[in-house]
CHARMM internal coordinates of N, CA and C (Angstrom, degrees):
IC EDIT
DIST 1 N 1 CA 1.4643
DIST 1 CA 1 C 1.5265
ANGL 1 N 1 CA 1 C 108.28
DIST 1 C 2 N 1.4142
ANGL 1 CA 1 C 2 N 109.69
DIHE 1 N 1 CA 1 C 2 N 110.31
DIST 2 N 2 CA 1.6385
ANGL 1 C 2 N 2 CA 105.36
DIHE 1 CA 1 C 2 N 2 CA 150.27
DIST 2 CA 2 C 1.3599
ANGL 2 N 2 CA 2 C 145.68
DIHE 1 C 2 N 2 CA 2 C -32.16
DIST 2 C 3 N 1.1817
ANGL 2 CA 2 C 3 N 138.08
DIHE 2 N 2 CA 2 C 3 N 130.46
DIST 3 N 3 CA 1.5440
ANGL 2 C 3 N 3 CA 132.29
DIHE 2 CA 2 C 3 N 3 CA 157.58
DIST 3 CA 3 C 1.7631
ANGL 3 N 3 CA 3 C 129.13
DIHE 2 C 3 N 3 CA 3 C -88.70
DIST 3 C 4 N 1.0955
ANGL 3 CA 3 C 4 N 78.32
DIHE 3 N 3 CA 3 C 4 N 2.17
DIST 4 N 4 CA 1.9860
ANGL 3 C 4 N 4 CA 114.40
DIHE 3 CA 3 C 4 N 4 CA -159.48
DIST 4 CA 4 C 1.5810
ANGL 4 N 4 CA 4 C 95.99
DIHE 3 C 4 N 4 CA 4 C -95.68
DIST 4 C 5 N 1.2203
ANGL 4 CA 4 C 5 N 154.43
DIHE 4 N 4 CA 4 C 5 N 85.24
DIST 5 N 5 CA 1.3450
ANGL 4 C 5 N 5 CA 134.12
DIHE 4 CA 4 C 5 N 5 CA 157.42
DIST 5 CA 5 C 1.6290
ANGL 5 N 5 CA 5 C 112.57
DIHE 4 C 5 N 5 CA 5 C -46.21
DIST 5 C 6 N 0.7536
ANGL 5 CA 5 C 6 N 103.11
DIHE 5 N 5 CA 5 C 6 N -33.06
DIST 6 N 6 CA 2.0406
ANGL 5 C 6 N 6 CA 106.39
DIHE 5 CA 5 C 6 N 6 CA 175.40
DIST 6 CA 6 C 1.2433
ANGL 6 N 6 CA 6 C 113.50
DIHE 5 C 6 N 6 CA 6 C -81.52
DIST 6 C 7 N 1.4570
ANGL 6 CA 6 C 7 N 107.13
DIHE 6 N 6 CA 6 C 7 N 9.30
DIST 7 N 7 CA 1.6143
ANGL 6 C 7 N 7 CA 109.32
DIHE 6 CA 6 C 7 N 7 CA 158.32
DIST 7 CA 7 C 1.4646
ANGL 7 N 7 CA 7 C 115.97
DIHE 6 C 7 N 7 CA 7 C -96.99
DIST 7 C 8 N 1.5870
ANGL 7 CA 7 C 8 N 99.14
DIHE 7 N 7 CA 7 C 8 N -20.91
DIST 8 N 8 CA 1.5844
ANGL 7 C 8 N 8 CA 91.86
DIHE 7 CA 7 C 8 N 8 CA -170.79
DIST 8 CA 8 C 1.4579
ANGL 8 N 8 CA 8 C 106.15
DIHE 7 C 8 N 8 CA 8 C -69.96
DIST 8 C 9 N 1.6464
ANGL 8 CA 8 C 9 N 107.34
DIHE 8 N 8 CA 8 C 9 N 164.60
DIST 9 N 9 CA 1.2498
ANGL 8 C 9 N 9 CA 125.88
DIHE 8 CA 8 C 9 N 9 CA 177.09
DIST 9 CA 9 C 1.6399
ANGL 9 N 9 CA 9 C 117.04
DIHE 8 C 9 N 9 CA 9 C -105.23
DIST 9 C 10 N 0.8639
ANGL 9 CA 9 C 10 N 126.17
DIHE 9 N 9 CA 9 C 10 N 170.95
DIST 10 N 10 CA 1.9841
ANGL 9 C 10 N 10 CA 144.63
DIHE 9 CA 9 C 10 N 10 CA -176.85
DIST 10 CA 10 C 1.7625
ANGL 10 N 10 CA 10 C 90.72
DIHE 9 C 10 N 10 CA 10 C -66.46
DIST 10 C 11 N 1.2784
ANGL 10 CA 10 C 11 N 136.55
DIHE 10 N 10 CA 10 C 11 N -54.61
DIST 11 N 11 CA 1.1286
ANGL 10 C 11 N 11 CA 147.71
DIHE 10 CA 10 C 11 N 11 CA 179.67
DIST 11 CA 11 C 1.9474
ANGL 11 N 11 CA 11 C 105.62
DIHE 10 C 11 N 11 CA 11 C -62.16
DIST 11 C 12 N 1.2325
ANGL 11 CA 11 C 12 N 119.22
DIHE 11 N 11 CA 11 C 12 N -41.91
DIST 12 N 12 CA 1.2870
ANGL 11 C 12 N 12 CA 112.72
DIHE 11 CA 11 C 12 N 12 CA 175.60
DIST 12 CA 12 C 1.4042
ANGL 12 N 12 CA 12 C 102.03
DIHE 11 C 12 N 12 CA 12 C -76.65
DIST 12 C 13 N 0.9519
ANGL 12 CA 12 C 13 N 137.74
DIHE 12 N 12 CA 12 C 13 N -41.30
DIST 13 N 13 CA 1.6594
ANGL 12 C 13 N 13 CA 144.86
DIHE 12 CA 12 C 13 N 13 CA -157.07
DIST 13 CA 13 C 2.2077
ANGL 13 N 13 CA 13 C 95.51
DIHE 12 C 13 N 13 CA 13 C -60.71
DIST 13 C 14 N 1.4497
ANGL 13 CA 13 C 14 N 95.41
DIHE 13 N 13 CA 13 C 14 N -65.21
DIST 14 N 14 CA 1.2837
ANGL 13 C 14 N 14 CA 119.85
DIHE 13 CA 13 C 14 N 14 CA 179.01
DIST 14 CA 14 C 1.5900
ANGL 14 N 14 CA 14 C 106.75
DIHE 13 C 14 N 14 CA 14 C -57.83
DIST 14 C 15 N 1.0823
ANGL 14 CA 14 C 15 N 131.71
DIHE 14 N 14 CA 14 C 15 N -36.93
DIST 15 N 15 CA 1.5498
ANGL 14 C 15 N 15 CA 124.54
DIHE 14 CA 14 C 15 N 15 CA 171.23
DIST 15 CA 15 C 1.6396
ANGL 15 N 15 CA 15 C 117.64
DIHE 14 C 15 N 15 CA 15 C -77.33
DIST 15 C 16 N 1.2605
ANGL 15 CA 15 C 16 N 99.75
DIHE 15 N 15 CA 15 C 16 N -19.19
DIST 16 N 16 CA 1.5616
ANGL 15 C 16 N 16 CA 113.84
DIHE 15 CA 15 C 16 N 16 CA -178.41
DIST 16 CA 16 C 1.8665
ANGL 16 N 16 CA 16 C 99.13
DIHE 15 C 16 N 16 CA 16 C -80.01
DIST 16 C 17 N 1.3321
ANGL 16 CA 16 C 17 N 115.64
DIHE 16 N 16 CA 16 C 17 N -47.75
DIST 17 N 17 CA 1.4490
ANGL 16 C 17 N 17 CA 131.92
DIHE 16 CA 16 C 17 N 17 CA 177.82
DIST 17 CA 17 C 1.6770
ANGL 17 N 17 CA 17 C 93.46
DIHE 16 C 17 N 17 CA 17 C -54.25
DIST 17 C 18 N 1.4700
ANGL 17 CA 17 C 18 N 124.17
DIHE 17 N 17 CA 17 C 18 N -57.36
DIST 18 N 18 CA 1.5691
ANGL 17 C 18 N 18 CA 120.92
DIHE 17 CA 17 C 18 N 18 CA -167.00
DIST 18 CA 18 C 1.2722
ANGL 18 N 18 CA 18 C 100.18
DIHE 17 C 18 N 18 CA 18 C -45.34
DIST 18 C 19 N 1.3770
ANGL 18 CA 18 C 19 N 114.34
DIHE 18 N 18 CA 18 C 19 N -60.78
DIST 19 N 19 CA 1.5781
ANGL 18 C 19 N 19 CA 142.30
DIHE 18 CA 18 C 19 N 19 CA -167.83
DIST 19 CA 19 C 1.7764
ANGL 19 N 19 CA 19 C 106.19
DIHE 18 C 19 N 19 CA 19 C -29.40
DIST 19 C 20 N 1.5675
ANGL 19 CA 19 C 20 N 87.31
DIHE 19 N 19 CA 19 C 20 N -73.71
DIST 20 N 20 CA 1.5272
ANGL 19 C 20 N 20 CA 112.09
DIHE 19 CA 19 C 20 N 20 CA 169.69
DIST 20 CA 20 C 1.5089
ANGL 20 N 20 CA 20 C 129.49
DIHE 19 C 20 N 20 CA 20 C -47.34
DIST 20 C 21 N 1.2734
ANGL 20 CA 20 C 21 N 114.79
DIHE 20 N 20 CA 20 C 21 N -47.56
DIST 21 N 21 CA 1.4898
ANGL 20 C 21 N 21 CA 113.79
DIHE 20 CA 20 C 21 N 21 CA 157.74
DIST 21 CA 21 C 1.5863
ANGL 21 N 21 CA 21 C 129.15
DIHE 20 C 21 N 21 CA 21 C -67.93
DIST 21 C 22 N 1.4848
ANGL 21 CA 21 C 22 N 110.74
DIHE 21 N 21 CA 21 C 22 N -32.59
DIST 22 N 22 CA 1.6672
ANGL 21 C 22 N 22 CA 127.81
DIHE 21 CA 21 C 22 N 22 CA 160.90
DIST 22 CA 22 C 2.0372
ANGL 22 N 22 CA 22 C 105.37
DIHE 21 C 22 N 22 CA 22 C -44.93
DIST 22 C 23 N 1.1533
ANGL 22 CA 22 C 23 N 100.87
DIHE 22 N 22 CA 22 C 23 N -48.78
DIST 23 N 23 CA 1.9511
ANGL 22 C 23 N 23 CA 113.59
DIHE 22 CA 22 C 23 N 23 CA -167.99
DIST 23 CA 23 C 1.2310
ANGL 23 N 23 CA 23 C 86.82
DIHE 22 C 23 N 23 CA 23 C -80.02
DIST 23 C 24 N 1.6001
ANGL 23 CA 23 C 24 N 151.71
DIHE 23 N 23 CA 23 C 24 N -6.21
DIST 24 N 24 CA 1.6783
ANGL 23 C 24 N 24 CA 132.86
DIHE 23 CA 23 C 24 N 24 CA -166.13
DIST 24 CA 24 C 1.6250
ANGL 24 N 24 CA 24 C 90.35
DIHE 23 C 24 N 24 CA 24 C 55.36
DIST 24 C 25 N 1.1493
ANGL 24 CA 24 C 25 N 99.77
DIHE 24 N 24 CA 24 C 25 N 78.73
DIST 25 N 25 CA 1.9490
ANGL 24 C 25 N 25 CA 98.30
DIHE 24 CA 24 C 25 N 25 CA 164.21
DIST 25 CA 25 C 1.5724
ANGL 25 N 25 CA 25 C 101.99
DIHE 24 C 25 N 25 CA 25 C -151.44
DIST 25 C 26 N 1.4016
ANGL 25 CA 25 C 26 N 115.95
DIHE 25 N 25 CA 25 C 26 N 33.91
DIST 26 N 26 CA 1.5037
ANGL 25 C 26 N 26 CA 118.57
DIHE 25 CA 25 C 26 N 26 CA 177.01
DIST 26 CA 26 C 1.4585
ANGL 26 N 26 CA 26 C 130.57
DIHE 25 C 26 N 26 CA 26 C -36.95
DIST 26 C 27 N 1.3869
ANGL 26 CA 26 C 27 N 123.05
DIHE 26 N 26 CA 26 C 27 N -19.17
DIST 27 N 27 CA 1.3520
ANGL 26 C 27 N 27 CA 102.72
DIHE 26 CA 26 C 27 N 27 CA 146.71
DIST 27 CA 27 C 1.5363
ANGL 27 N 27 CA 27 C 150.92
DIHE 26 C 27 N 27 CA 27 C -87.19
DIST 27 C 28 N 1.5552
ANGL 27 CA 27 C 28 N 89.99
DIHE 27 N 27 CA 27 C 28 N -18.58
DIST 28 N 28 CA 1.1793
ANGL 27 C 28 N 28 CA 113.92
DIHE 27 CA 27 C 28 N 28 CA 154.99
DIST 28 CA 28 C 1.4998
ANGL 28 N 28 CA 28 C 121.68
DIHE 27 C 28 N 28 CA 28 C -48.77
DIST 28 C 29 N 1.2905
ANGL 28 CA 28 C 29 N 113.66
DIHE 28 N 28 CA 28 C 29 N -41.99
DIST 29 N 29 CA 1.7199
ANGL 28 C 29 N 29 CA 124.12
DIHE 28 CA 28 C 29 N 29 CA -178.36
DIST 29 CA 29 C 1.0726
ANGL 29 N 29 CA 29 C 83.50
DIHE 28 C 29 N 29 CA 29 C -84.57
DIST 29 C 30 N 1.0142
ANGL 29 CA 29 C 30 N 158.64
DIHE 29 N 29 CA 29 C 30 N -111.53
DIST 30 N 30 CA 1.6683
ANGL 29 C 30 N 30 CA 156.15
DIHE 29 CA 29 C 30 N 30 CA -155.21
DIST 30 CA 30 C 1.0557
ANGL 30 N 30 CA 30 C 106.03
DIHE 29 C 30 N 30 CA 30 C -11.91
DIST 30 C 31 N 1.6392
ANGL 30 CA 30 C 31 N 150.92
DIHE 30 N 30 CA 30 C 31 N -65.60
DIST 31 N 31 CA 1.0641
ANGL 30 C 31 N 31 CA 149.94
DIHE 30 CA 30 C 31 N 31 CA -161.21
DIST 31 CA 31 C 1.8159
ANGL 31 N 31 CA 31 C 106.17
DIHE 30 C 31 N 31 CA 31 C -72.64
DIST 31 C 32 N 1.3093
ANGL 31 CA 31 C 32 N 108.06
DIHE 31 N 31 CA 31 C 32 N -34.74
DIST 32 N 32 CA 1.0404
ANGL 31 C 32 N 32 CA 108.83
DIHE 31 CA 31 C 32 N 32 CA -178.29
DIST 32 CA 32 C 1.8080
ANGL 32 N 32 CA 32 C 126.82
DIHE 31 C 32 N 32 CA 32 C -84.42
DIST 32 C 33 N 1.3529
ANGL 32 CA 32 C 33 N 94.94
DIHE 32 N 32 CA 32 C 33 N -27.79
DIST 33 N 33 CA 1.4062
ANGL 32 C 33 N 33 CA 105.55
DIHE 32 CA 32 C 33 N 33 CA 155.70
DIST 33 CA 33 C 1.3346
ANGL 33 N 33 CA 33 C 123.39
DIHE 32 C 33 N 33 CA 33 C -66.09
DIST 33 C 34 N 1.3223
ANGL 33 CA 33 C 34 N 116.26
DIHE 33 N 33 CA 33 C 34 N -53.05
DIST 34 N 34 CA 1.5870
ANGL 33 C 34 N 34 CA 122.46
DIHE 33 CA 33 C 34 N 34 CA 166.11
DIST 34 CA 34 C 1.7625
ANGL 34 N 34 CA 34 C 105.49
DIHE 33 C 34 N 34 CA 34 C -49.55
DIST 34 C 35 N 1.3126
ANGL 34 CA 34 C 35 N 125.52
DIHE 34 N 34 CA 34 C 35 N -5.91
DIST 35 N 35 CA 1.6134
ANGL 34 C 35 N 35 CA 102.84
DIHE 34 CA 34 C 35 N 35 CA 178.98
DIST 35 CA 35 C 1.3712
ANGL 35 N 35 CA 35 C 91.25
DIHE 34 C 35 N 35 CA 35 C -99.18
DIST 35 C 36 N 1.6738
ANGL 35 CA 35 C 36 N 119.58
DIHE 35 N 35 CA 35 C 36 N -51.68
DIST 36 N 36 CA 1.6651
ANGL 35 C 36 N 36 CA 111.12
DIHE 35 CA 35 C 36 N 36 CA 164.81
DIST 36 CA 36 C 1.6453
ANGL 36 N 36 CA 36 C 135.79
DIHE 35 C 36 N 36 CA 36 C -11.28
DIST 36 C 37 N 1.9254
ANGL 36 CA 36 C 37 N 75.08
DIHE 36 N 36 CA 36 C 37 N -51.90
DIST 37 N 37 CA 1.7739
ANGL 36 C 37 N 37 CA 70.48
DIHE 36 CA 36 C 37 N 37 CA 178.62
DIST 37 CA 37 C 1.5161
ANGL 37 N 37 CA 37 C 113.87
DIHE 36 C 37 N 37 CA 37 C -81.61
DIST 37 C 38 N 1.1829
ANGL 37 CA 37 C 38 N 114.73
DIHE 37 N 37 CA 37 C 38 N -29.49
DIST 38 N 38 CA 1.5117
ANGL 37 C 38 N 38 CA 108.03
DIHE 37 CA 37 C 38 N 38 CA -168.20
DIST 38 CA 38 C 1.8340
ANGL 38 N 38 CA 38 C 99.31
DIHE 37 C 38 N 38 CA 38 C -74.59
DIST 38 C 39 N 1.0184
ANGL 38 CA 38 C 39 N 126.43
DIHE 38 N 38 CA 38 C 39 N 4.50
DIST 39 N 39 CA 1.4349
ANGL 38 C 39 N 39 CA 110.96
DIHE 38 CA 38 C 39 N 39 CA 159.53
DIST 39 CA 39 C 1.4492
ANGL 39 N 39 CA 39 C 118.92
DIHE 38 C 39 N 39 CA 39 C -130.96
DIST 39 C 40 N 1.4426
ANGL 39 CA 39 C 40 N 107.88
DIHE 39 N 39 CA 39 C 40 N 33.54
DIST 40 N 40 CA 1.5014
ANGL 39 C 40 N 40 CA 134.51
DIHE 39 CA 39 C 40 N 40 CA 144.78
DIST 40 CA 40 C 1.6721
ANGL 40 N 40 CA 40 C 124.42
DIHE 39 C 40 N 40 CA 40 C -72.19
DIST 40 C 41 N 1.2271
ANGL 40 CA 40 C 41 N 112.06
DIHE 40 N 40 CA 40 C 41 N 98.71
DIST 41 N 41 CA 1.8498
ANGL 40 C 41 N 41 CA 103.40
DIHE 40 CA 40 C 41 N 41 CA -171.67
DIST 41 CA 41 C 1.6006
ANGL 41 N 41 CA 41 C 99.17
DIHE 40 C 41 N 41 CA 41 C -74.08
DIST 41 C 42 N 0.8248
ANGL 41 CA 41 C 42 N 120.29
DIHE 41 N 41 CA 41 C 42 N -18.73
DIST 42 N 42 CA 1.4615
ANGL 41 C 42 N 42 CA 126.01
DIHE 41 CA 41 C 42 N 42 CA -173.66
DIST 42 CA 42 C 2.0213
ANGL 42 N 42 CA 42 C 122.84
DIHE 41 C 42 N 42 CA 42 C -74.78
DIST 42 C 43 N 1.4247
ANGL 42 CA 42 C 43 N 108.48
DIHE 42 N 42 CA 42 C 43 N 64.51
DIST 43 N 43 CA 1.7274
ANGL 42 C 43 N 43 CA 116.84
DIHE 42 CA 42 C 43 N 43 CA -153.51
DIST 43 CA 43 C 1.6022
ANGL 43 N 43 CA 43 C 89.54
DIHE 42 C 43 N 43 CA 43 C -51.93
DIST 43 C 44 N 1.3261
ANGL 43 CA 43 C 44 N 148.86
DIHE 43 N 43 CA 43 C 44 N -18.77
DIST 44 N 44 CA 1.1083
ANGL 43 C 44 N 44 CA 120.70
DIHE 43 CA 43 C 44 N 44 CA 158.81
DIST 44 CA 44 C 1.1608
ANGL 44 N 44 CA 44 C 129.42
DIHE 43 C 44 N 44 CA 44 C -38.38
DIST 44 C 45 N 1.8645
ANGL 44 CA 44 C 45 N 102.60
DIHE 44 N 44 CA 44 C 45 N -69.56
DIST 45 N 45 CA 1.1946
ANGL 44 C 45 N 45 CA 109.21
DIHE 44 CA 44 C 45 N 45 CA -165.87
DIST 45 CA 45 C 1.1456
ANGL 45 N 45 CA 45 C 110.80
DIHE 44 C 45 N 45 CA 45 C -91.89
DIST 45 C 46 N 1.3934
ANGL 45 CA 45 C 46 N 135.60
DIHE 45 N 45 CA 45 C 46 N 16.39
DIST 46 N 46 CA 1.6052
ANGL 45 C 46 N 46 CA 140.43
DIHE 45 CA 45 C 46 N 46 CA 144.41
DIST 46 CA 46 C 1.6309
ANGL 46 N 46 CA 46 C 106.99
DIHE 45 C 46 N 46 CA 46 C -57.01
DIST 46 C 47 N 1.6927
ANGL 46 CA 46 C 47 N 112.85
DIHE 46 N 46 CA 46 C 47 N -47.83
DIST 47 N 47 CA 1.4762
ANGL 46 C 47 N 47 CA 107.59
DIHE 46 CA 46 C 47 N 47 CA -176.47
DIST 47 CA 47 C 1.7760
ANGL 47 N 47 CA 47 C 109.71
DIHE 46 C 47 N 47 CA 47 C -60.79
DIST 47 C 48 N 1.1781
ANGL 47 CA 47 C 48 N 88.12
DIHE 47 N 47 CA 47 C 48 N -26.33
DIST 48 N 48 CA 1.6485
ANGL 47 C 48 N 48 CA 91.73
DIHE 47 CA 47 C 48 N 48 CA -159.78
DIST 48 CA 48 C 1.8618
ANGL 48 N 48 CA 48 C 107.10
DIHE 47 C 48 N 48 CA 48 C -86.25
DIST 48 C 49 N 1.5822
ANGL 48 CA 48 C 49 N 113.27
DIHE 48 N 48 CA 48 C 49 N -8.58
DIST 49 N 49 CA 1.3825
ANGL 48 C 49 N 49 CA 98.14
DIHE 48 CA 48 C 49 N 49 CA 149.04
DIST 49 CA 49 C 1.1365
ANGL 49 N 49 CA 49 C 125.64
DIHE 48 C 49 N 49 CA 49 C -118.47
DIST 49 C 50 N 1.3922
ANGL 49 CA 49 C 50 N 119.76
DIHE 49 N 49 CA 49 C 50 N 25.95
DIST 50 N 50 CA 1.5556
ANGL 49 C 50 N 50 CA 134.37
DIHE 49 CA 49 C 50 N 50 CA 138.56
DIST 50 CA 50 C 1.1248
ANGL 50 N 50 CA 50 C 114.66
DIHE 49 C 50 N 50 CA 50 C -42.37
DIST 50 C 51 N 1.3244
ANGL 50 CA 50 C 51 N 105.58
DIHE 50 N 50 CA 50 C 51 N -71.62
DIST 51 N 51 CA 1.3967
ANGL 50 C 51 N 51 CA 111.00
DIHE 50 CA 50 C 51 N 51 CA -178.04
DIST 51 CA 51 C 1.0207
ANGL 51 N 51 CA 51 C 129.37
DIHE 50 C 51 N 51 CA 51 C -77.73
DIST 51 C 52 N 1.3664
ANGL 51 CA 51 C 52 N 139.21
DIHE 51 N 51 CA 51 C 52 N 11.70
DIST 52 N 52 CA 1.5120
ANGL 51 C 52 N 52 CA 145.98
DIHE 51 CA 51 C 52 N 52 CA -179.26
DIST 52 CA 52 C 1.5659
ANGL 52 N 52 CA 52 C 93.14
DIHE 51 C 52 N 52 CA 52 C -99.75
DIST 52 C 53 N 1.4448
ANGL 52 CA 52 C 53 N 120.68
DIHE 52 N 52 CA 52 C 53 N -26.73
DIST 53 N 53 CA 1.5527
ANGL 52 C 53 N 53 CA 117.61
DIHE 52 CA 52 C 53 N 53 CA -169.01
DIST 53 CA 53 C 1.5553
ANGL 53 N 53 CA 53 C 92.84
DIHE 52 C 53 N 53 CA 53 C -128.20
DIST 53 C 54 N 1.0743
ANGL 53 CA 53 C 54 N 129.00
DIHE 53 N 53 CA 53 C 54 N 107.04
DIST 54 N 54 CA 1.4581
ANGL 53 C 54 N 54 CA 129.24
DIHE 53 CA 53 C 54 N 54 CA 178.92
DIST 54 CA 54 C 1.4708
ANGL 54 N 54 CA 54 C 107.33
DIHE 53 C 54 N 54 CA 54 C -106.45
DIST 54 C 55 N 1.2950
ANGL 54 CA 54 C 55 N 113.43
DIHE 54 N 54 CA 54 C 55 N 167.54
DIST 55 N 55 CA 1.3625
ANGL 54 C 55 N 55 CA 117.07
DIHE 54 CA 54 C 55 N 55 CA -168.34
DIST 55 CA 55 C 1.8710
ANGL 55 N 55 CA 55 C 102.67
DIHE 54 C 55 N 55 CA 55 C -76.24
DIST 55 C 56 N 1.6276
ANGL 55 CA 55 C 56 N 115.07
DIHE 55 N 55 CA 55 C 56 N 112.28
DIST 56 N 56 CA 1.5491
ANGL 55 C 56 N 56 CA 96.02
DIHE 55 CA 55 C 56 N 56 CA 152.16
DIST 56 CA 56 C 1.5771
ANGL 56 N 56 CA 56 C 138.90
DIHE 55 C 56 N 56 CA 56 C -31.38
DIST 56 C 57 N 1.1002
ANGL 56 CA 56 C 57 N 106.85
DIHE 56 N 56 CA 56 C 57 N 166.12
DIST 57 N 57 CA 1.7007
ANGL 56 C 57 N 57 CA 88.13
DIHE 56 CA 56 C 57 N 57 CA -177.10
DIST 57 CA 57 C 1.8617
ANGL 57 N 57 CA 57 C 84.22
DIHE 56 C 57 N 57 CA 57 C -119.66
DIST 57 C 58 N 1.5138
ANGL 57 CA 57 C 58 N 90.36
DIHE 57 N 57 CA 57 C 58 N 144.07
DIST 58 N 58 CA 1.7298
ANGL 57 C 58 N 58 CA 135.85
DIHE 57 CA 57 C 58 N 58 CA -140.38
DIST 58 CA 58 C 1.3724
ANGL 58 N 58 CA 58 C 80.44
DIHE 57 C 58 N 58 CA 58 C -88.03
DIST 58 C 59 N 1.7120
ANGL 58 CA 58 C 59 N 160.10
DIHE 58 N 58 CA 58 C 59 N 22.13
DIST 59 N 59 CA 1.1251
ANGL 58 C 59 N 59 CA 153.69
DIHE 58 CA 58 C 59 N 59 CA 113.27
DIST 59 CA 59 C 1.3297
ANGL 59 N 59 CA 59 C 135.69
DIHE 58 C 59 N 59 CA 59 C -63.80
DIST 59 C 60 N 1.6778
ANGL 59 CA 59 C 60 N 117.51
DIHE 59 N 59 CA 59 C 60 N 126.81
DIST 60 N 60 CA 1.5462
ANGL 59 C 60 N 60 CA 88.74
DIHE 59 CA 59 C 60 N 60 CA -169.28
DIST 60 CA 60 C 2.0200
ANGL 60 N 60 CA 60 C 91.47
DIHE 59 C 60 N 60 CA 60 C -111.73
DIST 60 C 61 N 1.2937
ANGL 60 CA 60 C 61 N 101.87
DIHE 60 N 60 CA 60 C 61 N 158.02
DIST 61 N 61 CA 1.6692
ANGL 60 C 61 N 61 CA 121.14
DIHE 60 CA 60 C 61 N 61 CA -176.75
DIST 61 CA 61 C 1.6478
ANGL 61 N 61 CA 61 C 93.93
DIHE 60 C 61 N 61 CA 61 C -78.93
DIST 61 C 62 N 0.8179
ANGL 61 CA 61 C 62 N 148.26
DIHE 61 N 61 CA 61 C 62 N 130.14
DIST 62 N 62 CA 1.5323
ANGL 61 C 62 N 62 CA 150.13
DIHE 61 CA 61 C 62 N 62 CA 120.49
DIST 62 CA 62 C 1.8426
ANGL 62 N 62 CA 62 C 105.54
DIHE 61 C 62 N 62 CA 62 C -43.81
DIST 62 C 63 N 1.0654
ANGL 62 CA 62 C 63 N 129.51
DIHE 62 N 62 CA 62 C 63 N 118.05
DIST 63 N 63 CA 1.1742
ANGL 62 C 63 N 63 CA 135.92
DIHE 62 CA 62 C 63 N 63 CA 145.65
DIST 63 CA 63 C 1.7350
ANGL 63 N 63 CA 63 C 122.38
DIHE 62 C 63 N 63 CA 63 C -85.77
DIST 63 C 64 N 1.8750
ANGL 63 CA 63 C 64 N 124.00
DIHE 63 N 63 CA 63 C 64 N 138.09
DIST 64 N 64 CA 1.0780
ANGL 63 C 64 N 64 CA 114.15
DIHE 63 CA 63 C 64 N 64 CA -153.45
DIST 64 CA 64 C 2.0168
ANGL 64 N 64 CA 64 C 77.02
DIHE 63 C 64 N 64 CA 64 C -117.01
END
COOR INIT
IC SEED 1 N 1 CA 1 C
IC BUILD
């Protein structure tokens, strides 16, 4: 394990995102996928983990 965030890699970012969506923590995976991609040179496969982690929607439900 790093102490370094500027050590992590596009591959840690994205396993951290799996992680996060596995726990029901979808924005958490979203944010973290979105850093994946931005240090993905590859704009394909930046789109393509965009879209595997999409943004929750920014309302939350109260359940009674």
């Amino acid at each position: 394990m790093t102490r370094d965030p500027g050590d992590l890699t596009a591959s840690d970012y994205l396993d951290g995102a799996c992680e996060m969506a596995a726990a029901n923590r979808p924005f958490l995976a979203h944010l973290l996928a979105e850093e994946a991609a931005r240090l993905t040179a590859d704009a394909a496969t930046a789109a393509g983990i965009r879209a595997s982690f999409p943004a929750p929607a920014t309302t939350r439900e109260e359940t009674d």
